[in-house]
C-alpha positions in Angstrom: 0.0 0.0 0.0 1.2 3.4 -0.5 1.3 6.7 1.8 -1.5 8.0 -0.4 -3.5 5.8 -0.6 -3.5 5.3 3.1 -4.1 8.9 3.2 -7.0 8.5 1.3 -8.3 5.8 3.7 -8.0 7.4 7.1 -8.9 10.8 5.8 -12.0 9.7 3.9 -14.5 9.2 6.8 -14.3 12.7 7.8 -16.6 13.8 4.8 -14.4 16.4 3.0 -13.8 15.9 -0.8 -10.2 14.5 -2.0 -8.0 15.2 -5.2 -4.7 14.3 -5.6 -2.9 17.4 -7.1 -5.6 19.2 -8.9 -9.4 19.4 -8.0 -11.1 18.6 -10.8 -14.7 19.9 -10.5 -16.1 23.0 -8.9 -14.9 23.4 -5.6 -17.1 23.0 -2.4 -16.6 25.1 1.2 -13.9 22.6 2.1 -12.0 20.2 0.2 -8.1 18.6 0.7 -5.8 18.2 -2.2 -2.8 15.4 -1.9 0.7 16.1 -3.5 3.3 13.7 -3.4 6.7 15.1 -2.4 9.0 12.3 -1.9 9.8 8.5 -2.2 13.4 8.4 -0.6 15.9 5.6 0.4 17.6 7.4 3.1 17.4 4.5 5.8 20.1 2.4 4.7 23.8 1.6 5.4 24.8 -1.3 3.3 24.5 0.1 0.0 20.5 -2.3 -0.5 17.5 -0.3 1.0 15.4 -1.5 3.6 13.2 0.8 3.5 10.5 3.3 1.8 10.3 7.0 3.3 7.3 8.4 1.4 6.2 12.1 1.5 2.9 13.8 0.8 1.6 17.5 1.5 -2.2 17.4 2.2 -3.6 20.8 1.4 -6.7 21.8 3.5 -8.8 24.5 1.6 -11.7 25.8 3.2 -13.6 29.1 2.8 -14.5 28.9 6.4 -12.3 28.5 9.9 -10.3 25.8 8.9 -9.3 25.1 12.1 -11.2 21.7 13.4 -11.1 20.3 9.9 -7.0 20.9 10.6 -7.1 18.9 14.1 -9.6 16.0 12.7 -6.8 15.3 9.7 -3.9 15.6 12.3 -5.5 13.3 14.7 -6.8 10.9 11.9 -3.2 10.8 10.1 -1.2 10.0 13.9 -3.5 7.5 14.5 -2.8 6.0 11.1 0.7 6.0 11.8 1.9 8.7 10.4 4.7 11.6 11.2 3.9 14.7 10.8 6.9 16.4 9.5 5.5 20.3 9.3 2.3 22.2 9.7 1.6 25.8 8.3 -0.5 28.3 7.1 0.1 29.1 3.6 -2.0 32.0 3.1 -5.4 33.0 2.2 -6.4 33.5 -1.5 -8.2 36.7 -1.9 -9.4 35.5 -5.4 -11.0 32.2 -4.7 -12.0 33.0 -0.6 -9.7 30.3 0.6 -7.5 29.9 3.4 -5.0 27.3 2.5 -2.9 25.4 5.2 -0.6 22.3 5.0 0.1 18.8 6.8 3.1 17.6 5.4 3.7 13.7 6.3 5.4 11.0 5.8 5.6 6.9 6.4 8.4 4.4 6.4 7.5 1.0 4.5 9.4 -1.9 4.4 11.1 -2.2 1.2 10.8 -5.5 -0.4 12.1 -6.2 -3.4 10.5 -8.3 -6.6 13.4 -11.5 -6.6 
């Protein structure tokens, strides 16, 4: 399984539509957005991996106090394991109405190769 679609699964219950990078039909109140910004091999010492660091950003957009949609994703994504590598404001868009803050996370898998 990978990071997103984990994402997808924990995050899902709370109601709030999903994309991953681009929404791609007219935007409600809310919605999240998933980028992927990593798949990195940094937890190794033997020249093989052992393991799968995968990043993604989830982008919370909402027109309204985003601030309990915020704490239900953090608590969802730490419960499913998750770090939580940074958490920030990004701004609000004064064209569309919405404020725009960020989760970034990330998950170690076993690596496993195909032989």
């Amino acid at each position: 399984m990978s990071a997103l679609e984990e994402l997808k699964d924990c995050i899902a219950p709370l109601g709030v539509p999903i994309e991953t990078g681009v929404f791609k039909s007219p935007p409600p109140e809310e919605y999240i957005i998933f980028t992927p910004l990593a798949d990195e091999f940094e937890l190794h010492a033997d020249d093989y991996p052992g393991y799968d660091v995968q990043e993604v950003r989830i982008s919370v957009f909402s027109r309204r106090n985003y601030s309990a949609l915020k704490n239900k994703i953090i608590r969802a994504v730490l419960a499913a394991d998750f770090f939580i590598t940074d958490r920030r404001y990004i701004g609000h868009e004064n064209d569309t109405g919405y404020h725009h803050y960020a989760v970034d996370t990330a998950k170690i898998y076993k690596y496993e190769s195909e032989e």
